[in-house]
KETORTOR-666658 format. One record per residue: residue number from 1; y, x, z of N, C-alpha, C in turn. Coordinates in steps of 0.05 Angstrom, whole numbers, plus 5000, padded with zeros to 4 digits. Example, Ala and Ser with C-alpha at 12.3 -4.5 7.8 and 13.67 -1.06 7.14 Angstrom:
<rs>
R pos  n_y  n_x  n_z ca_y ca_x ca_z  c_y  c_x  c_z
R   1 4886 5264 5156 4910 5246 5156 4934 5264 5156
R   2 4955 5257 5142 4979 5273 5143 5001 5258 5157
</rs>
This chain:
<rs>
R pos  n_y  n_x  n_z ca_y ca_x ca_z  c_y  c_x  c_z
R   1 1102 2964 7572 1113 2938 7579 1127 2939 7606
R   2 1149 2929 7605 1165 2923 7640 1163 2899 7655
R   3 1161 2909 7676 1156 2884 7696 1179 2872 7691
R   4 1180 2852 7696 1204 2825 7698 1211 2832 7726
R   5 1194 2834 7752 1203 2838 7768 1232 2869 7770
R   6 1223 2882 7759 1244 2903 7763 1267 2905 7746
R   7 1268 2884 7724 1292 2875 7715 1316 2865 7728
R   8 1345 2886 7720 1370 2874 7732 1376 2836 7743
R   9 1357 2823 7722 1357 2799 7715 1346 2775 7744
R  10 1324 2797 7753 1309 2781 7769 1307 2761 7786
R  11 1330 2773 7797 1347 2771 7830 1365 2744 7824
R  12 1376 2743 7801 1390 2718 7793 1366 2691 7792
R  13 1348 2699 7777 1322 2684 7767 1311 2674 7789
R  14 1305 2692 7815 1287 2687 7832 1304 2665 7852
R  15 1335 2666 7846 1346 2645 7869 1350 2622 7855
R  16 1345 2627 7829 1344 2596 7812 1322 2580 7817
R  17 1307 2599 7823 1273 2584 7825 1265 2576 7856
R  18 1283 2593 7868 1288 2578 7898 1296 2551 7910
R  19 1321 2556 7884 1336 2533 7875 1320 2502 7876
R  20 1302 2512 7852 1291 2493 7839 1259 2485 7856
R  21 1254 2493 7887 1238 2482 7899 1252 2468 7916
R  22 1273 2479 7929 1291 2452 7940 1297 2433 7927
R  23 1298 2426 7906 1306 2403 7886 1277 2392 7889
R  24 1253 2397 7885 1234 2391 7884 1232 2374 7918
R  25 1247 2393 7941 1238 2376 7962 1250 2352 7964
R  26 1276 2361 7956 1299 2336 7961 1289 2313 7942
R  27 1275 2310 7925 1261 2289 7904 1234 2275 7915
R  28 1227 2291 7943 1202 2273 7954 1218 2256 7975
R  29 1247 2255 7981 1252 2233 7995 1237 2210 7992
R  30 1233 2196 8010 1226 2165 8017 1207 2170 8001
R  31 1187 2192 7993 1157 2185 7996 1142 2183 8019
R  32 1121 2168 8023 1103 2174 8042 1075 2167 8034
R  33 1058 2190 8040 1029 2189 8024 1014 2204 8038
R  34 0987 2189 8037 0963 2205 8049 0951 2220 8034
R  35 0953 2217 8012 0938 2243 7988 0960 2256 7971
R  36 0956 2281 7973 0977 2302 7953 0958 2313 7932
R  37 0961 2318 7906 0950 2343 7888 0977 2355 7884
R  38 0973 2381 7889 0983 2407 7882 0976 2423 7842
R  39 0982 2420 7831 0978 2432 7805 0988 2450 7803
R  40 0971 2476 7796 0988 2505 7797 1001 2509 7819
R  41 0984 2511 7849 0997 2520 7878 0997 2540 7871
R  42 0993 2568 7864 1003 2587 7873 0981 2602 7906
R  43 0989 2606 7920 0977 2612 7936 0975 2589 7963
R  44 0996 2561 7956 0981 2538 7981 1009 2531 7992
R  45 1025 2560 7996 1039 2555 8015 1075 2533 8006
R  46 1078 2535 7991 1098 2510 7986 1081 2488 7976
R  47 1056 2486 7970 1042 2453 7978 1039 2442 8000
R  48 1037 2461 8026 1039 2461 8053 1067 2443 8054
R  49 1085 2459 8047 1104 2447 8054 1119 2411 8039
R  50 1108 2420 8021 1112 2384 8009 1098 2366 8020
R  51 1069 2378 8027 1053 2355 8048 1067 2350 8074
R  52 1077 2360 8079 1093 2365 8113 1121 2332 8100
R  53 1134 2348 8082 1150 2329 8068 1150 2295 8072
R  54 1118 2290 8057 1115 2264 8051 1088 2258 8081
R  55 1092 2266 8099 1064 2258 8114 1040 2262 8106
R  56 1031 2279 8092 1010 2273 8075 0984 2285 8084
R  57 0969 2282 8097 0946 2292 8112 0925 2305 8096
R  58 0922 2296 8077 0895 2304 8060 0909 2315 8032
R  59 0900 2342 8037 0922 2355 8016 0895 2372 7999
R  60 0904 2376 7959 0888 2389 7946 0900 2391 7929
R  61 0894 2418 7920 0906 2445 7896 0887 2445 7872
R  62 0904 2453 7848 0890 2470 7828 0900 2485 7818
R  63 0891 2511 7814 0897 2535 7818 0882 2556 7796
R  64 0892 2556 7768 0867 2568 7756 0869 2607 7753
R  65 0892 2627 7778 0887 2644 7786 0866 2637 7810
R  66 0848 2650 7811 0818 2659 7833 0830 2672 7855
R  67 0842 2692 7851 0853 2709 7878 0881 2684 7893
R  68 0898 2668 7866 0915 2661 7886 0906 2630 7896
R  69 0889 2621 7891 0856 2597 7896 0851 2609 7922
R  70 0842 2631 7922 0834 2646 7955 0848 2646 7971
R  71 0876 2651 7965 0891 2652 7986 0905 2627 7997
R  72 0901 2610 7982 0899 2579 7988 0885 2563 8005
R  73 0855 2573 7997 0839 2565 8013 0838 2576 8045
R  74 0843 2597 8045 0852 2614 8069 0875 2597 8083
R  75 0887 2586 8069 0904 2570 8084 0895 2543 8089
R  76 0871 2537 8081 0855 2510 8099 0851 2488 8079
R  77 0868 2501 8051 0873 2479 8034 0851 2475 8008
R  78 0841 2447 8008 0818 2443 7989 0830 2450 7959
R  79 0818 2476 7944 0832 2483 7924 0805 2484 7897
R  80 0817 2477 7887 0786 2474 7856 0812 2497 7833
R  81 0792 2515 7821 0805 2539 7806 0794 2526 7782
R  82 0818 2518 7770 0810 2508 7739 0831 2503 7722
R  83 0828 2495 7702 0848 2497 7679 0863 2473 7683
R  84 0886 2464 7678 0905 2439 7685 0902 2424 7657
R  85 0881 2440 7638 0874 2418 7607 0848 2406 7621
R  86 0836 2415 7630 0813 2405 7647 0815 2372 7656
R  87 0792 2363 7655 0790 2336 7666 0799 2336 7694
R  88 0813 2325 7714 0809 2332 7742 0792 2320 7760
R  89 0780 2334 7779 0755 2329 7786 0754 2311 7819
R  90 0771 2285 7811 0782 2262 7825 0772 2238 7814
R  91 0772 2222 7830 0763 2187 7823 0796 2171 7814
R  92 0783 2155 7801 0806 2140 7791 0831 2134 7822
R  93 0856 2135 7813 0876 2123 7830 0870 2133 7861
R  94 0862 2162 7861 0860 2177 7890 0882 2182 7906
R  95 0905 2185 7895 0924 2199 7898 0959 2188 7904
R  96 0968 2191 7918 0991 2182 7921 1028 2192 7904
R  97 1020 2223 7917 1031 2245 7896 1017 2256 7891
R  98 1032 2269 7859 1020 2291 7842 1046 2311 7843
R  99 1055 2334 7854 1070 2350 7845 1052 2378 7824
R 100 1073 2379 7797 1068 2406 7778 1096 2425 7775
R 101 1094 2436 7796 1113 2454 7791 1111 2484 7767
R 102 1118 2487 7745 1122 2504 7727 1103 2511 7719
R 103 1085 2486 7714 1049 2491 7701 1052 2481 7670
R 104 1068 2458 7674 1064 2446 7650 1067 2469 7617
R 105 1080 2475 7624 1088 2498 7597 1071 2517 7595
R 106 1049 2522 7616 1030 2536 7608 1003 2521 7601
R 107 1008 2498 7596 0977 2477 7591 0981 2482 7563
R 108 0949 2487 7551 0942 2480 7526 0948 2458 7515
R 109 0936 2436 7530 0929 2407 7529 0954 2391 7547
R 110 0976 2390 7539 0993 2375 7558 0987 2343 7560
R 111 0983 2340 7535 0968 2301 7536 0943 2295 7557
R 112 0919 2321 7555 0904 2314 7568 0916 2319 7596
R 113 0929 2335 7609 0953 2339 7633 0958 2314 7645
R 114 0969 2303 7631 0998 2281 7639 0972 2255 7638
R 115 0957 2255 7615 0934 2235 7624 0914 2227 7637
R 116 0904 2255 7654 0888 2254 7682 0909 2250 7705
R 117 0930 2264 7702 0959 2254 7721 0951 2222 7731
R 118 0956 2214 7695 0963 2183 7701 0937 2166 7719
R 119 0921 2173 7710 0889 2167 7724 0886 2165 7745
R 120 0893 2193 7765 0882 2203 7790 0906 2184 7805
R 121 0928 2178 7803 0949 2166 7815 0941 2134 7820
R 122 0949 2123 7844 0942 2103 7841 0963 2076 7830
R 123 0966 2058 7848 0985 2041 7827 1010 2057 7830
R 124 1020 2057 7855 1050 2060 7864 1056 2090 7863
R 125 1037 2111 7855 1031 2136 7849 1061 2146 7842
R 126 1058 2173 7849 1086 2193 7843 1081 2214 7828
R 127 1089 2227 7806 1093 2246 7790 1117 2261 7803
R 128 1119 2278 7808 1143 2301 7801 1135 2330 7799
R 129 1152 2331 7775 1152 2355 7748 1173 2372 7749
R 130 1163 2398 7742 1187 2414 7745 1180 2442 7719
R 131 1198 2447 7706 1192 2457 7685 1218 2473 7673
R 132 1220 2493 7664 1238 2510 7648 1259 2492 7631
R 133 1282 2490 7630 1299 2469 7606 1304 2488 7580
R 134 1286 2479 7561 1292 2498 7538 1334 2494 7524
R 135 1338 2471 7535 1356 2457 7528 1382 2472 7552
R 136 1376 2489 7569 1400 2501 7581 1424 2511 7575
R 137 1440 2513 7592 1470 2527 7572 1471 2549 7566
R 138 1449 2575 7582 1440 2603 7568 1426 2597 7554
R 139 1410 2581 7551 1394 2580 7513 1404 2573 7496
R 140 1431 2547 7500 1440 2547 7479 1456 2573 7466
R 141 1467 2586 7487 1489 2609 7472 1469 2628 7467
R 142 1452 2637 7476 1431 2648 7457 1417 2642 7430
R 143 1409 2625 7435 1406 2610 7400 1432 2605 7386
R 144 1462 2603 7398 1481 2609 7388 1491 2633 7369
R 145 1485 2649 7382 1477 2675 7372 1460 2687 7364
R 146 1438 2670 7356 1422 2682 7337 1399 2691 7358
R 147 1398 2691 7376 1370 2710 7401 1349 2686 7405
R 148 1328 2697 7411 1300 2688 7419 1306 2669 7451
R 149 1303 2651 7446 1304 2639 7484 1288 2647 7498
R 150 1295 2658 7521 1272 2667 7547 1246 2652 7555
R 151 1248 2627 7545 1226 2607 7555 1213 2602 7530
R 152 1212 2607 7505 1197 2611 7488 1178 2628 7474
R 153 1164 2635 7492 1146 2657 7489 1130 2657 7457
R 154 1130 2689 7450 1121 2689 7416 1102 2709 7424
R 155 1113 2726 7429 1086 2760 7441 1069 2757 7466
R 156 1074 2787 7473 1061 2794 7500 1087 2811 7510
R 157 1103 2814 7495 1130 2812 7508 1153 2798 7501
R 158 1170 2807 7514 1202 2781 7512 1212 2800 7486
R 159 1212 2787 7460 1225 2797 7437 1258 2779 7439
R 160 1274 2796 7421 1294 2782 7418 1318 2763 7434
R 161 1311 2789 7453 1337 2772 7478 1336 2789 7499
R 162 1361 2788 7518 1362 2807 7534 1336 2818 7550
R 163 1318 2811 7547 1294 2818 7559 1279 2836 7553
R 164 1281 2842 7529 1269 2862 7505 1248 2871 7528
R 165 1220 2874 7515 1210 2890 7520 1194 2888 7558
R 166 1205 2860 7570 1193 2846 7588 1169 2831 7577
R 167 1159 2836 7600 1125 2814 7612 1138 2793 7598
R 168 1123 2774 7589 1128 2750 7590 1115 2734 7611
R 169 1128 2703 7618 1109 2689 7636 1083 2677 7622
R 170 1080 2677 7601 1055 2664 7586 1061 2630 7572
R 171 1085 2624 7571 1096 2604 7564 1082 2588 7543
R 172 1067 2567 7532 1060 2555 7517 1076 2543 7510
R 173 1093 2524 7509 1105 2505 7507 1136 2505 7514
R 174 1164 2493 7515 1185 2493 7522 1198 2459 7515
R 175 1204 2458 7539 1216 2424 7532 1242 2425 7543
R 176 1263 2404 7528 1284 2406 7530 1281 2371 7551
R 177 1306 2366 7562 1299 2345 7580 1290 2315 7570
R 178 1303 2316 7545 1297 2293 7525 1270 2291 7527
R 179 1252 2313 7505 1230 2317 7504 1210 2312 7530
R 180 1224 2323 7547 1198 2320 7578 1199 2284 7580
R 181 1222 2283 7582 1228 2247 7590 1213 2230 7566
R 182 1212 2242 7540 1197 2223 7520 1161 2225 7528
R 183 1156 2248 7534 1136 2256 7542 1116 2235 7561
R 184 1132 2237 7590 1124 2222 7612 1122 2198 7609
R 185 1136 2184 7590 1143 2158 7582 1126 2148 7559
R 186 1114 2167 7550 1084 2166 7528 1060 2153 7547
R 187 1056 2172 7566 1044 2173 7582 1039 2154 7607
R 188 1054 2131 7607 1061 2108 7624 1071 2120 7653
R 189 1092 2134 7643 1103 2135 7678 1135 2124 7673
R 190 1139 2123 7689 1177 2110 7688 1193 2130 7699
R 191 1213 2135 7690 1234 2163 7702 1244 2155 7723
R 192 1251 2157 7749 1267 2144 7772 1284 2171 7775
R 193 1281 2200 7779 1301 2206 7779 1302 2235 7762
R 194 1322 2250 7750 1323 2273 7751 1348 2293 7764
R 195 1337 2313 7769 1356 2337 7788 1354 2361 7766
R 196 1377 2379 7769 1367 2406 7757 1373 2421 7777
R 197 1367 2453 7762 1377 2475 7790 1375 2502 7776
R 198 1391 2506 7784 1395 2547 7772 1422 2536 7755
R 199 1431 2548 7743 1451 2556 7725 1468 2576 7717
R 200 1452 2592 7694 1458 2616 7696 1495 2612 7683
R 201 1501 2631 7684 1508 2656 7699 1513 2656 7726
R 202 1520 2631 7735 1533 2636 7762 1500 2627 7786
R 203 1522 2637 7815 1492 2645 7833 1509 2618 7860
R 204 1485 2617 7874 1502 2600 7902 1501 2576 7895
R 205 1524 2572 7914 1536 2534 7911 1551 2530 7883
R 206 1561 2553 7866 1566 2541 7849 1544 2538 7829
R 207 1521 2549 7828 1497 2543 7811 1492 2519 7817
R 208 1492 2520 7843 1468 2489 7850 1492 2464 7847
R 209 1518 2467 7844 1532 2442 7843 1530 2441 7809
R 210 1543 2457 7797 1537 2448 7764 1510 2434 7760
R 211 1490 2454 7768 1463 2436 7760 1459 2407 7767
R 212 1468 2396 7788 1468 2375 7802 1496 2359 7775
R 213 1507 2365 7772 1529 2353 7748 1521 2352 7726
R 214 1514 2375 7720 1500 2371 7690 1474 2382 7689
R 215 1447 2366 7693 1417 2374 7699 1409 2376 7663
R 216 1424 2369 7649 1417 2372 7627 1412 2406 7614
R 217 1441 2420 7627 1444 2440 7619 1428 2459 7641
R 218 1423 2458 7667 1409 2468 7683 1392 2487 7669
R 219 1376 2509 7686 1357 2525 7682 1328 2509 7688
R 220 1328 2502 7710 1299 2487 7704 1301 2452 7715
R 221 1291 2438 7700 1288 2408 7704 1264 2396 7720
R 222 1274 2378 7738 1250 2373 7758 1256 2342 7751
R 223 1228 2324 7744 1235 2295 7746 1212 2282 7763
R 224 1224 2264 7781 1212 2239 7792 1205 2223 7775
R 225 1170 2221 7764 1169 2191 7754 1144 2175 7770
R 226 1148 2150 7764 1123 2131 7774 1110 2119 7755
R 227 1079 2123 7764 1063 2110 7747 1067 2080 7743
R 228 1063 2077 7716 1064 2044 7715 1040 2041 7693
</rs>
C-alpha cells in the first residue's frame, strides 16, 4: 500500500486543506464565546487557534486517536478520546461553538453526530462544518469518465482513480453540498453561511478565488449554521 503522503498529488491536497482552515477561520467572524468543542482536533493545535478567534476561554476536544488526544492534552487542552457516534459527555446547551472539521465523513452515526451537536449548543449556539464536496468539479469529471471519486472510499485502498493503490483516509460517508445543507436542516440548525476552498486543478489565489465563486464546485465545503 502507498502512503498518500508521498504521492505527486499531495502537495496540491495539502494547500487545499490549508485552504480550507482559513475558510473555517474567516467563518468564526463576529463570534464570540466562552465555550468551544473541538470534534476531531487532531493534536489541539488549530482548536487553539479558533479559541483565540472567538475569545473563548474554556476550550474542549474529542479526539478518538489516543496518541493525537495526548498531544492535545499536552497542550493544556481538556480532551475526552471517543467516538463522534458517541453520546457527548456535556450537559444540555454547554456550548457556544461547536467546530467539526473533516470528522463528519468518518462518523458511523452521523444523526447521532449532528444530534448531540444540537443538544450541547445552547440557544444562540454555532455549528461550523467542514467536510470533503463529493459534488466537486474533479469528481464530477471523474465520474464523467467513468473513475471512482477520491472521497468515496470502497477498500483499504484508493481503487479506480488516479490514486490507485493509495491509503485511503477511511471515508464513511461523502456529501455533496445539497446533501450536507439537507442534513443540518434535519437536524434544526439554519444555514447562515457557506464558503468553499481548494479547487483542483489549480493552486494559490486562483484556487481560493473560484472556490469562493463557486463553493458548490469547491474541494471541501465548510458551513456556518445556527441552532434553532
Amino acid at each position: 500500500m502507498r502512503s498518500w503522503q508521498d504521492h505527486p498529488l499531495y502537495g496540491l491536497a495539502n494547500e487545499a486543506y490549508t485552504q480550507n482552515q482559513e475558510a473555517i477561520i474567516v467563518l468564526l467572524a463576529g463570534i464570540h464565546g466562552e465555550r468551544m468543542l473541538d470534534i476531531g482536533c487532531g493534536n489541539g493545535q488549530f482548536s487553539q487557534r479558533c479559541a483565540e478567534a472567538i475569545g473563548s476561554h474554556e476550550v474542549y476536544v474529542i479526539e478518538i486517536d489516543e496518541a493525537k488526544a495526548s498531544e492535545a492534552r499536552e497542550r493544556g487542552i481538556d480532551c475526552y478520546c471517543s467516538d463522534a457516534s458517541n453520546r457527548l459527555p456535556f450537559t444540555d446547551g454547554y456550548f457556544d461553538l461547536i467546530i467539526a472539521n473533516q470528522v463528519i465523513e468518518h462518523v458511523l452515526d452521523t444523526d447521532t453526530m449532528l444530534g448531540e451537536c444540537h443538544r450541547v449548543l445552547g440557544g444562540n449556539g454555532v455549528l461550523v462544518l467542514s467536510t470533503p464536496n463529493l459534488g466537486a468539479l474533479y469528481q464530477r469529471a471523474l465520474i464523467l469518465f467513468g473513475r471512482q471519486p477520491t472521497n468515496l472510499h470502497v477498500s483499504e485502498v484508493q481503487v479506480g482513480n488516479l490514486l490507485k493503490g493509495v491509503e485511503p483516509s477511511g471515508h464513511i460517508h461523502a456529501f455533496t453540498v445539497s446533501a450536507l445543507k439537507d442534513l443540518l436542516e434535519y437536524h434544526k440548525f439554519s444555514i447562515q453561511k457557506l464558503r468553499g476552498s481548494g479547487f483542483y486543478p489549480f493552486k494559490g489565489f486562483l484556487a481560493e478565488t473560484l472556490a469562493r465563486l463557486f463553493p458548490g464546485l469547491a474541494v471541501f465545503q465548510t458551513i456556518r449554521a445556527k441552532r434553532v
